[in-house]
Backbone as a ProteinNet text record, in pm:
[ID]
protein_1_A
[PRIMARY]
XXXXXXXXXXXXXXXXXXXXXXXXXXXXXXXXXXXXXXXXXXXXXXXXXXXXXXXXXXXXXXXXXXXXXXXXXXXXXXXXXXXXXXXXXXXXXXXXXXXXXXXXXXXXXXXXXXXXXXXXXXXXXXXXXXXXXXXXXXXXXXXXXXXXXXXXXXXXXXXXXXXXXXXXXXXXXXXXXXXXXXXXXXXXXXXXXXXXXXXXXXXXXXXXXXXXXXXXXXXXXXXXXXXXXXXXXX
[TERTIARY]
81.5	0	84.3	177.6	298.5	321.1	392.5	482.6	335.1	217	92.8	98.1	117.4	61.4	164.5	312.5	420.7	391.3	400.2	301.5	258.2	111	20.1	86	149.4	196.5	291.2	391.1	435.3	359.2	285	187.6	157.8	36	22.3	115.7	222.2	314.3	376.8	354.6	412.9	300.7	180.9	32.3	69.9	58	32.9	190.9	296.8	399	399	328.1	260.1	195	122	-47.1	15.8	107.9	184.6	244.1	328.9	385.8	309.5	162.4	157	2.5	-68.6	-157.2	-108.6	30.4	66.8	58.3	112.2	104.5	-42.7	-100.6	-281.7	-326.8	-311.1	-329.8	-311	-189.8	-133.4	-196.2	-284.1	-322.3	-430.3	-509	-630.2	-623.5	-465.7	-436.1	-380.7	-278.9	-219.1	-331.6	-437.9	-534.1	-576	-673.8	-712.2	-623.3	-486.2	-404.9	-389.1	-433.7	-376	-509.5	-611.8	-728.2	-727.1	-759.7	-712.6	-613.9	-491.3	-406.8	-479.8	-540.7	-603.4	-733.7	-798.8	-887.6	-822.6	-724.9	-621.3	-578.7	-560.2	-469.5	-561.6	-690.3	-786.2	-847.3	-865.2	-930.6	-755.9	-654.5	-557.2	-460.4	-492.6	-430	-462.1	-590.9	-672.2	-691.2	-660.7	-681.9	-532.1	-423.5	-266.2	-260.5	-350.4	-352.3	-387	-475.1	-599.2	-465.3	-405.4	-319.2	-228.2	-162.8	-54	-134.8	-223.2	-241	-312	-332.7	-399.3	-301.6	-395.1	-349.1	-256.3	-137.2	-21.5	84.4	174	304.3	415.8	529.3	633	651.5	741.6	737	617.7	653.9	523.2	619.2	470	501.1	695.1	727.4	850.5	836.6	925.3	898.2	958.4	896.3	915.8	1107.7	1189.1	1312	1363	1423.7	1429.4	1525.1	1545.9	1717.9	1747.6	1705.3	1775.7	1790.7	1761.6	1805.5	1897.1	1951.6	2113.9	2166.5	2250.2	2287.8	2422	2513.8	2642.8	2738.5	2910.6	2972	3052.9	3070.9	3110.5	3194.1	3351.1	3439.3	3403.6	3372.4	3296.3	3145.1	3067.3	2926	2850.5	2710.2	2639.3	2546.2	2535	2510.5	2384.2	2206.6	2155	2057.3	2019.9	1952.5	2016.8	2133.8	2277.1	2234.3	2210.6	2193.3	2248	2319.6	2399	2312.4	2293.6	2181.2	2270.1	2170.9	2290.3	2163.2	2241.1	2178.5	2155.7	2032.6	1978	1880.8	1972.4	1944.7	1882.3	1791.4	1766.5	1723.8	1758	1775.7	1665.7	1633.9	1474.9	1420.4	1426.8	1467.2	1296.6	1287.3	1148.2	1195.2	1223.5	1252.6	1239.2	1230.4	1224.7	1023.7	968	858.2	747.5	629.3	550.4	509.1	451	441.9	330.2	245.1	130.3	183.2	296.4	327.3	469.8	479	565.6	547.9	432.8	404.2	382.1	368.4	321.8	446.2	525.7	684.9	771.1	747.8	794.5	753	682.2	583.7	633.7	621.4	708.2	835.7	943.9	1089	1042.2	1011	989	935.5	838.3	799.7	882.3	1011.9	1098.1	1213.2	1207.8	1279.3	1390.3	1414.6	1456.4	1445.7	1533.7	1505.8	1552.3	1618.7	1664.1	1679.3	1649	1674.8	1787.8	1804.4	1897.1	1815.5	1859.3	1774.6	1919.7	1914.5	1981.6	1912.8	1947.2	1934.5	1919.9	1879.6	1917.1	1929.5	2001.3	2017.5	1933.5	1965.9	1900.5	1710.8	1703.8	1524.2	1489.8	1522.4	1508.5	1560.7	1620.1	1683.1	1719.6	1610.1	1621.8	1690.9	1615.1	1685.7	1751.3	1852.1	1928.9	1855.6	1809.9	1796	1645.7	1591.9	1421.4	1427.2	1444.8	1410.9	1316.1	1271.4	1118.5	1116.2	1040	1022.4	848.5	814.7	648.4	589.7	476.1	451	552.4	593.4	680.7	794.7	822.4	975.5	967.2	842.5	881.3	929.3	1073.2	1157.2	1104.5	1027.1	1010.5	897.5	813.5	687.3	747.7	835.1	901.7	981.6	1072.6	1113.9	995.8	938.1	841.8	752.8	728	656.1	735.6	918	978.7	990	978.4	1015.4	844.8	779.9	640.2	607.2	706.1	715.9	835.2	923.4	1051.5	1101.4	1132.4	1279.1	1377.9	1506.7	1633.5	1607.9	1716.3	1738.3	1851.8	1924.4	2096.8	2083	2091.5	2082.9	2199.6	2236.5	2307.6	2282	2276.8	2231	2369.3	2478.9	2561.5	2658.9	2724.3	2584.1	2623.8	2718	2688.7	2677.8	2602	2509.8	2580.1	2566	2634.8	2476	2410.6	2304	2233.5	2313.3	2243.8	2164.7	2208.4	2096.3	2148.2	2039.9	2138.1	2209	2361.6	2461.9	2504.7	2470.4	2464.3	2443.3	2308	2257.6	2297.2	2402.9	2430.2	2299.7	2273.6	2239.4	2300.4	2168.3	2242.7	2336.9	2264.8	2325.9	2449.4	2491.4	2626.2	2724.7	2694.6	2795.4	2767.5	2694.1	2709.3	2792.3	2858.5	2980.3	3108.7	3194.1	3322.9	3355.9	3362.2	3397.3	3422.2	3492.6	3554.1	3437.6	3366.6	3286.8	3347.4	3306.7	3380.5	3486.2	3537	3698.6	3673	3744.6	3739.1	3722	3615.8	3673.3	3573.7	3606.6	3532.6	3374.5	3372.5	3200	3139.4	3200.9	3137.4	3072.8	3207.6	3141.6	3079.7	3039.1	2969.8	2784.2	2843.7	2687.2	2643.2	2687.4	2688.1	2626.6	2730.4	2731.9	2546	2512.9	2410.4	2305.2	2297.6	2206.9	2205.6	2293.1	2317.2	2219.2	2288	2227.1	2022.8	1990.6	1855.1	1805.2	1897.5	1829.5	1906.3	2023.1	2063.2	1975.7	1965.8	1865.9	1740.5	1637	1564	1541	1658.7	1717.9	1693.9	1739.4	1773.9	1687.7	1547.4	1479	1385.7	1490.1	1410.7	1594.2	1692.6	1812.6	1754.3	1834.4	1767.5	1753.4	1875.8	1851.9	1722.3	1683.4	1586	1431.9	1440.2	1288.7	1293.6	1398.4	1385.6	1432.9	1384.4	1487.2	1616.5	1667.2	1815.4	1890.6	2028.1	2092.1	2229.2	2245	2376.5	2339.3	2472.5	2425.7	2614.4	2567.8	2722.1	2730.3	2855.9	2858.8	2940.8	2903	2971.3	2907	3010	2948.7	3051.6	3145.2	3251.5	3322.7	3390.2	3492.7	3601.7	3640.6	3781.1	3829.9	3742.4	3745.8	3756.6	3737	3765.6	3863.9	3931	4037.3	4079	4164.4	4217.8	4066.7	4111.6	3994.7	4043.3	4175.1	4267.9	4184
-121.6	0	125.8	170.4	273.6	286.1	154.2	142.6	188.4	144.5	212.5	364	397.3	516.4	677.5	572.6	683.7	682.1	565.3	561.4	680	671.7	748.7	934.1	945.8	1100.9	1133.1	1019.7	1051	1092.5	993.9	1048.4	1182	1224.4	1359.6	1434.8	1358	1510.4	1558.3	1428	1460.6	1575.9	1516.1	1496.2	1735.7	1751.8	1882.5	1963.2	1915.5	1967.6	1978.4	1889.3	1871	1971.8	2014.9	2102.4	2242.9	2269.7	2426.6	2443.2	2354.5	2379.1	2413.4	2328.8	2346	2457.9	2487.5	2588	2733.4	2760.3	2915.1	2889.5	2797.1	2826.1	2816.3	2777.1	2760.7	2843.5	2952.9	3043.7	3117.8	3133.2	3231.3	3246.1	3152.8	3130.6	3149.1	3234.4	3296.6	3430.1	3497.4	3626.6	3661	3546.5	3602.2	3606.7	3540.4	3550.5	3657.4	3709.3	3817.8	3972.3	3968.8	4068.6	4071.4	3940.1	3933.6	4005.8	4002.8	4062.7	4204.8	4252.9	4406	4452.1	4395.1	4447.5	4445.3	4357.2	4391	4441.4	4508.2	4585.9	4736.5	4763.2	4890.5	4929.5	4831.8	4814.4	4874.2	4813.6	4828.6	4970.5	5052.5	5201.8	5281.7	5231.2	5373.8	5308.8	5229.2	5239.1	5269.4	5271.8	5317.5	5507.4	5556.5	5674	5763.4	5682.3	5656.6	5693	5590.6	5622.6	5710	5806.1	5891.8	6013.9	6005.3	6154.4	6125.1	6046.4	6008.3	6040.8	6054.5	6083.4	6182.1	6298.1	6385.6	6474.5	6570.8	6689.4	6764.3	6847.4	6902	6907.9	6984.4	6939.1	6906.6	6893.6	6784.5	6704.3	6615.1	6459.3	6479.2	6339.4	6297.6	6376.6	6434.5	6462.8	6508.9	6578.5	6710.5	6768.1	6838.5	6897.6	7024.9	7176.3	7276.8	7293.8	7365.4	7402.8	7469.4	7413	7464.7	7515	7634	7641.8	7657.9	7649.1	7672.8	7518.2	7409.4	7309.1	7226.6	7160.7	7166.3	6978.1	6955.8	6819.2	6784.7	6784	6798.1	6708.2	6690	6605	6713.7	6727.9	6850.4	6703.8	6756.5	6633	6515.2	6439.4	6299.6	6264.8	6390.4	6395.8	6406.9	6345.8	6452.1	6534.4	6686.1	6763.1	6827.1	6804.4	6817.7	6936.2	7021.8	7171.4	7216.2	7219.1	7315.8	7229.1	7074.6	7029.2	6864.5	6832.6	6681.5	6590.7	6478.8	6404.4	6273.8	6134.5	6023	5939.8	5867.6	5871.5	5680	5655.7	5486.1	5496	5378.5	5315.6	5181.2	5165.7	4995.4	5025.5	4857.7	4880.4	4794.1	4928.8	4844.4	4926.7	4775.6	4756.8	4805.8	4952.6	4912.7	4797.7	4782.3	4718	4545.1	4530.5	4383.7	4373.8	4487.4	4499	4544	4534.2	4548	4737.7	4764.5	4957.6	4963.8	4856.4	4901.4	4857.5	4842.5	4811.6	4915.3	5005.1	5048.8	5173.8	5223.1	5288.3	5222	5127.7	5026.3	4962.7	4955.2	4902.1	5005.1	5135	5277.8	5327.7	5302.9	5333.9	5226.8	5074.1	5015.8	5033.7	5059.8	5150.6	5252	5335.6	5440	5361	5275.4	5306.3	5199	5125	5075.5	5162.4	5288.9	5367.9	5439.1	5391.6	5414.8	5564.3	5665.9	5771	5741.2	5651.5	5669.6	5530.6	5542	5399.1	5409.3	5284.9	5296.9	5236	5233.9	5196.5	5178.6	5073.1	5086.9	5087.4	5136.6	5153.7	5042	4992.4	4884.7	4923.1	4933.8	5003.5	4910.6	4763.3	4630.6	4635.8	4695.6	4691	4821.8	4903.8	5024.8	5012.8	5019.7	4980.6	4812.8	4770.9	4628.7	4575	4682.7	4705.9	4857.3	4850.5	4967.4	5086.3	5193.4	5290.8	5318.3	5213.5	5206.2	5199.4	5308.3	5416.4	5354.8	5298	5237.6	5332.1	5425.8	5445.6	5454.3	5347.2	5377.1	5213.9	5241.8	5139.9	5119.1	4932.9	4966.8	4961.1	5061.7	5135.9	5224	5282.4	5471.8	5480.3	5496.1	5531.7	5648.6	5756.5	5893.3	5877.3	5763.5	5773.9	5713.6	5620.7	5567.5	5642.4	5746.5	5855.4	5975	6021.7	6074.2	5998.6	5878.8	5816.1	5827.7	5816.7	5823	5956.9	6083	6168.8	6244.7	6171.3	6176.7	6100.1	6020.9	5933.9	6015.8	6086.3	6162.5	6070.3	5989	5933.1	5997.8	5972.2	6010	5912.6	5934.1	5828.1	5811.9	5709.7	5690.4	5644.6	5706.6	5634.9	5584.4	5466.8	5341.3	5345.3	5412.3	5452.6	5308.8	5292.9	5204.9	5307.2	5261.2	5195	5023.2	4979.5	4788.7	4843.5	4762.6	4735.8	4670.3	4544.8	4380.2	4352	4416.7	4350.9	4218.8	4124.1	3967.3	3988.7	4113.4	4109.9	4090	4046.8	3993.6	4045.3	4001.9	4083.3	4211.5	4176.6	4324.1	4444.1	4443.5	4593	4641.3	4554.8	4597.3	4495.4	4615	4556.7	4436.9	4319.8	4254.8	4255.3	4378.2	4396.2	4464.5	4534.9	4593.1	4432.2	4317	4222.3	4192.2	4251.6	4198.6	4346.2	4434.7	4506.9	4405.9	4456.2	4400.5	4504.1	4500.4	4632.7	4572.3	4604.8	4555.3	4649.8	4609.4	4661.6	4709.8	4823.4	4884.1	4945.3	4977.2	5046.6	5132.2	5212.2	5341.8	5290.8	5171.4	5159	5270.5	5357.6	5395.6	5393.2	5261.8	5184.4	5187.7	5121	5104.6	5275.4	5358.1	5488.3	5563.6	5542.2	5587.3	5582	5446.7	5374	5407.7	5397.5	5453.6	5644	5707.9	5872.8	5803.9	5785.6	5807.5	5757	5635.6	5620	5700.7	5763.6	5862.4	6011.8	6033.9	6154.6	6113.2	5990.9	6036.1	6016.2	5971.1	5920.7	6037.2	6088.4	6202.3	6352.9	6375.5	6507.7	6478.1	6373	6341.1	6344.3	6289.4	6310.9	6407.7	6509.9	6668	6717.1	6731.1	6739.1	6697.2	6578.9	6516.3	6500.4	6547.9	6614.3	6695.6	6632.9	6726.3	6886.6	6934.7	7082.6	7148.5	7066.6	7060.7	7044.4	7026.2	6963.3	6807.3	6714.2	6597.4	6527.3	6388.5	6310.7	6271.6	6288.4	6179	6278.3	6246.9	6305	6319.9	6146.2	6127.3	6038.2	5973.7	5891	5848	5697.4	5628	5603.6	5594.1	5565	5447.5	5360.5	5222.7	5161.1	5051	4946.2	4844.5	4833.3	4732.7	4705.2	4843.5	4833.3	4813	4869.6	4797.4	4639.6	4578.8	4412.5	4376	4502.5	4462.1	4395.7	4517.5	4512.8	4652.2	4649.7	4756.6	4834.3	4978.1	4974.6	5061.2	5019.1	5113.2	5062.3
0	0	0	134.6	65	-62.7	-125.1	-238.8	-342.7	-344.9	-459.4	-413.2	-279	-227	-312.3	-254.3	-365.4	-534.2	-556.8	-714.9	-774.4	-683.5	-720.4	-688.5	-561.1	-566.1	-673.3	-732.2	-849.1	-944.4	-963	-1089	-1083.3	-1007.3	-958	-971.7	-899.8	-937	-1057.1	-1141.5	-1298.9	-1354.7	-1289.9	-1394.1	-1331.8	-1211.1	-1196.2	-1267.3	-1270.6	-1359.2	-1506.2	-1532.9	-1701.5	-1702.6	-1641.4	-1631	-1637.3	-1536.3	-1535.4	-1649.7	-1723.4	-1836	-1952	-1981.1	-2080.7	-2076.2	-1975.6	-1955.2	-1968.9	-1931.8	-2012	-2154.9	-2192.2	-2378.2	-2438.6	-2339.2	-2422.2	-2379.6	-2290.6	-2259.2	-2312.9	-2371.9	-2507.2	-2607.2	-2608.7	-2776.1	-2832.1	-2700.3	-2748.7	-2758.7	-2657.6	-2645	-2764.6	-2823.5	-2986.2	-3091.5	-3097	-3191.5	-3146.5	-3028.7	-2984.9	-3071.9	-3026	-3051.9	-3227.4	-3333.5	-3451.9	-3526.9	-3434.6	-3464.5	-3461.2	-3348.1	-3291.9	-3395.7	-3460.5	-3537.7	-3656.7	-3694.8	-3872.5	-3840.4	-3704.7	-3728	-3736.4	-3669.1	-3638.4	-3790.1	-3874.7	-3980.7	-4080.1	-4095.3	-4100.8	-4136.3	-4029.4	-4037.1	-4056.4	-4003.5	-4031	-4176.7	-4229.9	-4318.2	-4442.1	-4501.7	-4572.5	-4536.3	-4403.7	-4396	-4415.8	-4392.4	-4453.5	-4604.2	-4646.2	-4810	-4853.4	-4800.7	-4853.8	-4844.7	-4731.8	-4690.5	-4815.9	-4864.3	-4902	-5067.3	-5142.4	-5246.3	-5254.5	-5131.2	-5154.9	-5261.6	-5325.7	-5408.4	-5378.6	-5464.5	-5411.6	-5458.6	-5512.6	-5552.2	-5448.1	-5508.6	-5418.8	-5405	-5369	-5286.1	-5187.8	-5133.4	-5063.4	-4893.1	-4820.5	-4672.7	-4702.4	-4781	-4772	-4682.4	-4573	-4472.3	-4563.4	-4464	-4526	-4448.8	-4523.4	-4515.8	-4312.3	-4230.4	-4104.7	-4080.3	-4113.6	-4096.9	-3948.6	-3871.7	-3722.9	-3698.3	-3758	-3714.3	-3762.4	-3688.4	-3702.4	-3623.7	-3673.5	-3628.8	-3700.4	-3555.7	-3583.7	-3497.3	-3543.7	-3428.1	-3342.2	-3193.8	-3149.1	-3041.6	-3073.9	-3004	-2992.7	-2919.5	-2844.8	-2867.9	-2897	-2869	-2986.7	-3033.7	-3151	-3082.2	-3164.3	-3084.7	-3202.3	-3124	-3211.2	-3192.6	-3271.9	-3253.1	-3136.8	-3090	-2954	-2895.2	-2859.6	-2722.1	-2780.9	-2663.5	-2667.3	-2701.1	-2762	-2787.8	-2795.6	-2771.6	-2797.5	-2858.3	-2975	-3063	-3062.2	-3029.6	-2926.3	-3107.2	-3223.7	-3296.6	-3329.5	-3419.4	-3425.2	-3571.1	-3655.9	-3755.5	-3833.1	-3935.7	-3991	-4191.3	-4216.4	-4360.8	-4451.5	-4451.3	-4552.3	-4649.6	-4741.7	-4863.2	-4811.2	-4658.5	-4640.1	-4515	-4581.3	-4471.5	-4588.5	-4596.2	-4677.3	-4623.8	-4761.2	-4729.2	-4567.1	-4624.9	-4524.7	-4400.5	-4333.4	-4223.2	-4177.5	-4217.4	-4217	-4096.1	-4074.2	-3974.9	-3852.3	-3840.7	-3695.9	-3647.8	-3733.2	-3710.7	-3664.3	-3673.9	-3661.8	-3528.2	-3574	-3388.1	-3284.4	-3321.8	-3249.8	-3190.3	-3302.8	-3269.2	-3139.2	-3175.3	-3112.1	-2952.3	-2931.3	-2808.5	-2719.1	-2788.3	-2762.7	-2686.1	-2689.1	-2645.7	-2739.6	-2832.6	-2923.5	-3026.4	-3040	-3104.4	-3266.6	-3309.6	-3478.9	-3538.4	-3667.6	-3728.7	-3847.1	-3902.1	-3964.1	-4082.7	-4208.2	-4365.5	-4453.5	-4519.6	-4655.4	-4790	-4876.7	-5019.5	-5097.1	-5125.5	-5201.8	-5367.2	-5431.9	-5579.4	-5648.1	-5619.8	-5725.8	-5722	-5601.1	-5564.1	-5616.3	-5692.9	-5761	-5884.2	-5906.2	-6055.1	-6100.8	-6063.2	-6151.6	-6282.7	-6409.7	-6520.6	-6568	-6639.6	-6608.8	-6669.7	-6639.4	-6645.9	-6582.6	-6540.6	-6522.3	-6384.8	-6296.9	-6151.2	-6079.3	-5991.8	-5947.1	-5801.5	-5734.7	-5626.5	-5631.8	-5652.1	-5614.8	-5550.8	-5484	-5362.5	-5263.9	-5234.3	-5165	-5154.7	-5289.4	-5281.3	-5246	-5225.9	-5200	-5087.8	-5047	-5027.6	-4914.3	-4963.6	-4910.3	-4831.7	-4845.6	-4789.3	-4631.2	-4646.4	-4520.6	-4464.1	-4526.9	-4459.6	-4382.4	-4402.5	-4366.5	-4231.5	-4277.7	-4136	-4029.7	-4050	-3947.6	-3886.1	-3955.4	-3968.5	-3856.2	-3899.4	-3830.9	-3675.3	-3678.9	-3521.5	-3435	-3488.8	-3435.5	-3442.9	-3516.7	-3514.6	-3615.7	-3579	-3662.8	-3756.6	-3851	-3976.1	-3993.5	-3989.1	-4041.4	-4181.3	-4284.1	-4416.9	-4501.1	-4536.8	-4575.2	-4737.8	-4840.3	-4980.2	-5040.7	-4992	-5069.4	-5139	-5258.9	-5369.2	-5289.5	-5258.9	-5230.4	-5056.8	-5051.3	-4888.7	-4791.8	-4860.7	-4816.6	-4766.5	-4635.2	-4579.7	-4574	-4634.8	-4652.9	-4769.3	-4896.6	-4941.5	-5124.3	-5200.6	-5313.7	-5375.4	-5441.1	-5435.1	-5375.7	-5299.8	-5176.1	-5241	-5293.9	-5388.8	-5456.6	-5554.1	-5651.9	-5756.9	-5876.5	-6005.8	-6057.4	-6143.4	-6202.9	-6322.8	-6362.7	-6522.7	-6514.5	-6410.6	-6371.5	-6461.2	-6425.3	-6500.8	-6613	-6723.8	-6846.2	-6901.8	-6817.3	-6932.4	-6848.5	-6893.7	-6856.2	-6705	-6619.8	-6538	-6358	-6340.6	-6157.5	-6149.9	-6063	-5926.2	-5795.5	-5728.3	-5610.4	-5668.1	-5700.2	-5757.2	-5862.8	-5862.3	-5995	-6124.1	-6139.1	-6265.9	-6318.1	-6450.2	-6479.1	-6562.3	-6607.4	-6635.3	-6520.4	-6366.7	-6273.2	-6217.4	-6226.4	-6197.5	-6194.3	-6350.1	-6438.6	-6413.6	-6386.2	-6367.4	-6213.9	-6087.6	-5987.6	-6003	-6073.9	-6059.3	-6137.7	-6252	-6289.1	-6211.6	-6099.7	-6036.4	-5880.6	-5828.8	-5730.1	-5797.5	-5912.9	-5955.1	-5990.4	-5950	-5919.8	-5822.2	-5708.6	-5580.8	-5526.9	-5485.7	-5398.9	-5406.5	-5542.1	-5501.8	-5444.9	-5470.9	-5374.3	-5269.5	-5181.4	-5015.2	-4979.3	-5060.1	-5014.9	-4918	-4983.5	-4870.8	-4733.3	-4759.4	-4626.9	-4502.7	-4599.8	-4495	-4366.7	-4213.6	-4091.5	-4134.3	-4140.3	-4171	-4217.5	-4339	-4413.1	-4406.1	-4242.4	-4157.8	-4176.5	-4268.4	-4262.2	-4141.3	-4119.9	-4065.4	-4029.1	-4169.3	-4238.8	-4166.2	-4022.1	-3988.8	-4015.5	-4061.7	-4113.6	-4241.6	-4360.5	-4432.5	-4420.3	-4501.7	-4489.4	-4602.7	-4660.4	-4820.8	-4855.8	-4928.5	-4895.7	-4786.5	-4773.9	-4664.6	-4601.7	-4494.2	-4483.8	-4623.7	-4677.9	-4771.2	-4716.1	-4593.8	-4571.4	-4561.7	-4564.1	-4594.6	-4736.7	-4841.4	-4917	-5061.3	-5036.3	-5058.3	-5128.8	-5248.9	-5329.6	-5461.4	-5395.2	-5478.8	-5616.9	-5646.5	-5758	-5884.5
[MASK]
++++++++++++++++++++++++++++++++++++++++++++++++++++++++++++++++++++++++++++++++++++++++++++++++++++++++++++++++++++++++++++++++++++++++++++++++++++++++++++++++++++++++++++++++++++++++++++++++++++++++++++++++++++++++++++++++++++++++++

């Protein structure tokens, strides 16, 4: 009778350790449906009212901020120092080009209530210029519409334009057709340059005005990407 009696408290005691383990996760699983709901009703009324702003009447890019000249964002010794006051600059890094358009404000807002004041973005040249000379910034490439949302949450922007990325992303943003001339990539050659200066000269004036000074976001930008791993760029 003991020897049945321990038995049975084993059991039990498996049977109530089983029970704790697996009642949080079924528990979960009416709160993640609950929450997947709430999100495509949210998604729902503000993203359709997203759209409406975003094609109203007007010239310009989309949401251009008007020109600010008292604002200012600079490196002063050790520190960045932004409109005269020290600021430290708490980044996380988030790829429109790997997030669909209509989510691009809810992911922003996320950053942000993460504690977080700035994000970082790269360029991808290949997701814009697919074939050579044919520019794509509309849906979700526009580029400006995602600057602006950030620019609308207060976050900074670190912008990563390339022209090669690396980012895990194919041929690290370079074009495919860059290899049907003969031409080293990364290095002066001058085909590669060529082709670079002409796709800069339609994406850099763009920037312009969404530059901080400018009422934009973009505080800094990096050019290239882990070239010193690369080698000679004669």
């Amino acid at each position: 009778a003991p020897a049945e009696e321990m038995a049975m408290m084993g059991r039990l005691s498996f049977l109530s350790l089983l029970l704790c383990s697996v009642l949080p996760v079924c528990a979960g699983i009416p709160v993640r449906r609950t929450h997947d709901r709430a999100y495509e009703e949210i998604s729902r009324h503000t993203w359709p009212a997203m759209h409406q702003q975003e094609t109203r009447p007007g010239g310009g890019e989309w949401g251009a901020a008007a020109p600010a000249p008292d604002r200012s964002f600079v490196v002063a010794g050790d520190q960045f120092v932004k409109d005269g006051e020290a600021v430290r600059v708490l980044s996380g890094e988030l790829h429109y080009f790997r997030i669909p358009r209509a989510y691009w404000s809810d992911r922003l807002a996320r950053v942000k209530s993460l504690g977080f004041n700035a994000i970082q973005t790269y360029v991808p040249w290949n997701y814009h210029e697919g074939a050579k000379g044919n520019v794509d910034f509309s849906g979700d490439k526009d580029l400006f519409v995602f600057l602006t949302l950030a620019r609308q949450q207060g976050l900074m922007v670190l912008l990563r334009p390339g022209p090669y990325i690396c980012a895990e992303w194919d041929f690290g943003g370079l074009p495919a057709w860059l290899l049907s001339a003969p031409m080293r990539i990364r290095t002066w050659d001058l085909d590669y340059i060529s082709a670079v200066d002409a796709w800069w000269g339609v994406l850099l004036p763009k920037l312009v005005p969404y530059l901080y000074q400018n009422g934009g976001p973009i505080v800094m930008v990096q050019i290239e990407n882990e070239y010193g791993s690369y080698g000679d760029a004669a």
